[in-house]
C-alpha positions, 0 to 999 in steps of 0.5 A: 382363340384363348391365345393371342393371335399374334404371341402364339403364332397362331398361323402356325400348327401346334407343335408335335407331342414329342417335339423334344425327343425331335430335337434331341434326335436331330443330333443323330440325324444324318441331313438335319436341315430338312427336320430342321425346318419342319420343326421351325414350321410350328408355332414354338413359344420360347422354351421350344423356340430356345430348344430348337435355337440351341439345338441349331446352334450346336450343329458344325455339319452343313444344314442344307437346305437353309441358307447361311446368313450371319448378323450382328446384334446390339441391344441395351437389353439381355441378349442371352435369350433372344439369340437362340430364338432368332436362331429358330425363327430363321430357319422357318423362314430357310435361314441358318443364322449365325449371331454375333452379340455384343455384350452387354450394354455395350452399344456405341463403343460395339459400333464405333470400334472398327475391331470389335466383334461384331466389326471384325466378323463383317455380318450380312445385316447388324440388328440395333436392337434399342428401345426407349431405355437405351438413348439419351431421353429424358422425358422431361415435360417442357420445351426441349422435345426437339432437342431429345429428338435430335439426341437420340437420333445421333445415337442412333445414327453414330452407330449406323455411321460405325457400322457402315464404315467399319463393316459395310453391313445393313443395319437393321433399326428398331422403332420404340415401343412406348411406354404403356404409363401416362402423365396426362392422359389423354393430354399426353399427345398434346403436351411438349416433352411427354414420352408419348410424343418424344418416342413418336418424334423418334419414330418419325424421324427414324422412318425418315432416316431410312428412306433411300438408305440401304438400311431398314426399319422393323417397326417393333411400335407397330408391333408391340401396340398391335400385342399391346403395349400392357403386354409388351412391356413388363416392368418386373422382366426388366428390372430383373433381367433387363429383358427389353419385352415379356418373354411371351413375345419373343416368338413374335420378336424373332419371327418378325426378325427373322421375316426381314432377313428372308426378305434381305434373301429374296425369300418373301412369297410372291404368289397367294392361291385361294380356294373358293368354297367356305374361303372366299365365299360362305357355303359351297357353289355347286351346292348351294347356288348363286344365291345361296353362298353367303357373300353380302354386306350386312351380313356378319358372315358374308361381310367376314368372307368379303374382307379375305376379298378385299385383302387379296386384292389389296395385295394384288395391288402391291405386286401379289400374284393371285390364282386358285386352287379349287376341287370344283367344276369349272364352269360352276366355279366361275359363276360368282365371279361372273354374276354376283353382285357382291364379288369383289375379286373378279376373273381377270384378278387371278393369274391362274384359274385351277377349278378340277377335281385333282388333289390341291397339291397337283394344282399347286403344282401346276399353278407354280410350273405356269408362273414360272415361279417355285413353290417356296413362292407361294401361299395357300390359303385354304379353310379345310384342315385336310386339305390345310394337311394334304399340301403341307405334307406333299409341298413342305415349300409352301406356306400354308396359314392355320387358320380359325374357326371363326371367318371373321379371323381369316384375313388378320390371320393370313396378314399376320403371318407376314408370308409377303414382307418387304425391304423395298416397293418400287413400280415394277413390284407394284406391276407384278401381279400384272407381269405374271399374269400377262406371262400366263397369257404368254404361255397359253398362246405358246401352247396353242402356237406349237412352233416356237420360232414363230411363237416368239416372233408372235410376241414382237419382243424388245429387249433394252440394255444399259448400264447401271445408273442412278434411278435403277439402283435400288431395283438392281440391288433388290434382284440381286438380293432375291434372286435364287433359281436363274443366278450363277454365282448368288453373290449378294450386294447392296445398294452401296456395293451396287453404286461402287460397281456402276462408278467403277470404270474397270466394271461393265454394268448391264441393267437388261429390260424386256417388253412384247405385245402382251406389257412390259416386263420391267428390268428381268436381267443383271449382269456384273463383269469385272476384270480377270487379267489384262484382256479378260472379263470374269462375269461376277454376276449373271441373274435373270428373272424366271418369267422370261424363260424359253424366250432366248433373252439369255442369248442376246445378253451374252451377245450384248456382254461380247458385243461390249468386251471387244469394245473394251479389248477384251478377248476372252470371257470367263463365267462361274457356276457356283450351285447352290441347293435353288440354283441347279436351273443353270447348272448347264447355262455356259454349256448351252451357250457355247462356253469351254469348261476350264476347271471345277473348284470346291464344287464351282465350274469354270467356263470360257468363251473368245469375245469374238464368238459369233452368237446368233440373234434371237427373234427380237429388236434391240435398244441400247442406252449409252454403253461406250468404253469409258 
């Protein structure tokens, strides 16, 4: 790798030869949005990321599939130049980005003006894109460290003050890349008032500032110390063009951006499938037996396939579903698993075991179909180009990382591609992996059952119900925002809107969790009601999580919603399907409950249905915490 990993995106392939003929014919394409995002897909350095922003950028048609998110950008640097390339790097990641700019060098005023640009045009997420350059430090050695701390810190927090209050979106914050220049050396870190460890203390202090806020934190000192601080910061781009980083590492700027914003959008992967021969281990099992793969300490090559094992399973403990994909015979697949010493992963770590000889795209697919999850929800990590080929040709959902000739490079390659980025860890994401593999389970016992009835009578399902409260909160938030395929209306809010909806007495709340024999499967369901008239409700938002389908947990959920409306002296319930291109899942949801169709609007359907409707129980018991009317 003559490039580095990180500036050339080199979890991505190469861009195509006639990759400026593609965009340019973009503009005679009658669906554009698909092309769109296949040439988002491969590493662009910033000339190609700025053709295809700009190419986006003239578009006015619909860019289906990508979804439409808008973002303010305030920066103490020459924008000009990011915002095409933040514009392609989004739609990577299935995001059509609108940018609002401030101008440049303003910053405060941007944010404190409740009309300006970006104010006025209330974006989902405003990006204050501030390094060390544009606050109020002054680097001067001696004992006033503190207070350049703390200076800094209310500018920064004056802006996210603003922005709040005069638009309510998230704010995005940038930590500070240090200076690569020292005045001590080594000594840097010791002496009071250094820029070492003024930029530390504002990056500490920020960390800190945004824990239990809805805002986040893009760790761009991670970042630009992970390219190199040498590389990151050029001296003559900013004296120049007031460029706040090279231009080199632009793609990777806009990449990690543009990763958040996914995220924002319930867009991170959930799920890593892994092939098993020259992957997880050196050499090929059926082959080359037990003892000769190549997977052992002391050993160069065996130690590189063990730290792709131990990132898997460092993934699997934040929540990261792991299965396996490989052409294979079963029995012989399993082997190291089951008997070599060195394995680390072990058969009860994956969800999904696919040893056969079908093509991997078939497995992929039935690995997603038994998980309960889509393919834009998975990674396939795989060490064979053609296969790498075959899946990204067949399933252009999934993420599938280029990957070197060198095993040792495997597993930085796959973390730095940053397919698993998240906004928020909460005991539930860390139970993940567990709750979709118990799931699998689930769905093997039903297959063997037949009968579903008493199937789901087998699982002694306990559904919960309670209202929005306090400790629920940023969960609650968390589904909302990722929640694509099982929501009727994908509307987005934050924690703040999410508090503002559980304090609001005329708005019913119901948090909706589900436990069996085989675990509990944490908070699966949301519902928002909020006033239509003097006795009606209008369900603003109903979302479920897709691992609990077929289990008739929507059935009791309306149940519980009715139960409450007559409580309420509400006698009539409206619910809205708005389609989107991932949620055609409940395009019938209101219809097979029961639901009147009333109107149909710009493509949104109408339903109804009379509180006093009797909906039969489904085979579980049920427990309420504190749902009185107010």
């Amino acid at each position: 790798m003559s490039e580095n990993l990180y500036t050339g995106l080199q979890w991505l392939p190469a861009a195509p030869d006639d990759f400026n003929a593609l965009c340019k014919a973009l503009a005679h394409n009658s669906s554009p949005g698909p092309a769109i995002q296949a040439l988002a897909k491969h590493a662009l350095d910033e000339t190609g990321l700025a053709r295809l922003g700009r190419a986006i950028l003239r578009e006015e048609r619909p860019l289906a599939p990508l979804t439409p998110f808008r973002l303010g950008v305030i920066g103490n640097g020459t924008l000009d130049l990011l915002v095409p390339a933040l514009v392609a790097s989004a739609a990577r990641h299935g995001l059509r980005l609108e940018c609002i700019q401030a101008d440049y060098s303003v910053t405060t005023q941007e944010a404190l003006d409740p009309g300006s640009r970006i104010n006025a045009a209330r974006p989902d997420a405003v990006l204050l894109a501030s390094d060390y350059r544009g606050l109020p430090l002054r680097f001067t050695s001696g004992a006033g460290e503190d207070a350049e701390i703390a200076d800094a810190m209310a500018h920064l927090g004056a802006m996210r003050d603003g922005v709040r209050r005069h638009c309510g979106a998230v704010c995005i914050v940038q930590t500070l890349a240090p200076p690569p220049e020292s005045l001590f050396g080594s000594f840097d870190r010791i002496v009071p008032g250094t820029p070492r460890r003024i930029v530390e203390g504002v990056n500490r202090a920020l960390a800190d500032s945004i824990a239990g806020t809805p805002d986040l934190l893009l760790d761009v000192a991670a970042l630009a110390e992970t390219v190199g601080l040498d590389s990151w910061h050029s001296p003559a781009q900013w004296n120049l063009a007031k460029l706040a980083f090279a231009d080199r590492c632009l793609p990777v700027y806009a990449d990690h951006v543009a990763r958040l914003l996914a995220a924002m959008r319930g867009r991170s992967r959930k799920c890593l499938i892994l092939d098993l021969d020259n992957t997880l281990w050196g050499g090929v099992i059926g082959d080359d037996g037990l003892e000769g793969i190549k997977l052992a300490q002391g050993d160069a090559s065996g130690e590189a396939y063990l730290a792709v094992q131990q990132m898997a399973l460092a993934l699997r403990r934040r929540g990261i579903v792991l299965a396996v994909s490989s052409k294979n015979t079963d029995d012989i697949a399993r082997r190291p698993f089951r008997e070599h010493p060195e394995m680390l992963l072990k058969e009860e770590h994956f969800a999904v075991f696919q040893a056969n000889w079908n093509d991997k795209a078939t497995n992929i697919t039935a690995i997603a179909e038994e998980l309960s999850l889509g393919l834009d929800a998975m990674v396939f990590l795989d060490d064979n180009p053609v296969e790498r080929g075959l899946v990204r040709r067949m399933l252009p959902q999934v993420a599938v990382p280029e990957l070197p000739d060198d095993p040792a490079l495997y597993a930085r390659t796959l973390a730095a591609a940053g397919y698993f980025e998240s906004i928020a860890f909460s005991d539930e994401d860390r139970q993940r992996a567990e709750m979709y593999q118990s799931n699998a389970r689930r769905i093997a016992l039903q297959k063997q059952a037949g009968d579903l009835d008493a199937y789901l009578a087998s699982l002694r399902m306990e559904i919960g119900f309670a209202p929005f409260d306090r400790l629920g909160r940023a969960r609650i938030s968390q589904l909302i925002n990722k929640s694509n395929q099982f929501n009727l209306t994908t509307r987005r809010y934050s924690e703040a809107d999410v508090a503002a909806a559980e304090e609001d007495p005329s708005v019913f709340t119901l948090q909706v969790r589900l436990s069996d024999s085989f675990g509990d499967n944490g908070m699966i369901s949301v519902v928002i009601c909020r006033p239509a008239g003097p006795s009606s409700w209008e369900i603003d938002t109903w979302l479920m999580s897709c691992r609990v389908l077929g289990r008739q947990v929507e059935t009791m959920v309306l149940r519980e919603i009715l139960s409450q409306a007559r409580k309420h002296d509400i006698s009539r319930l409206i619910g809205i399907y708005q389609p989107t291109e991932r949620n055609d899942l409940v395009r019938d949801h209101y219809k097979k409950l029961g639901f009147s169709p009333v109107s149909e609007d710009h493509g949104a359907t109408v339903w109804e249905i009379a509180a006093d409707t009797d909906i039969p129980a489904a085979p579980m018991s049920v427990r309420h915490a504190s749902l009185e009317p107010a």
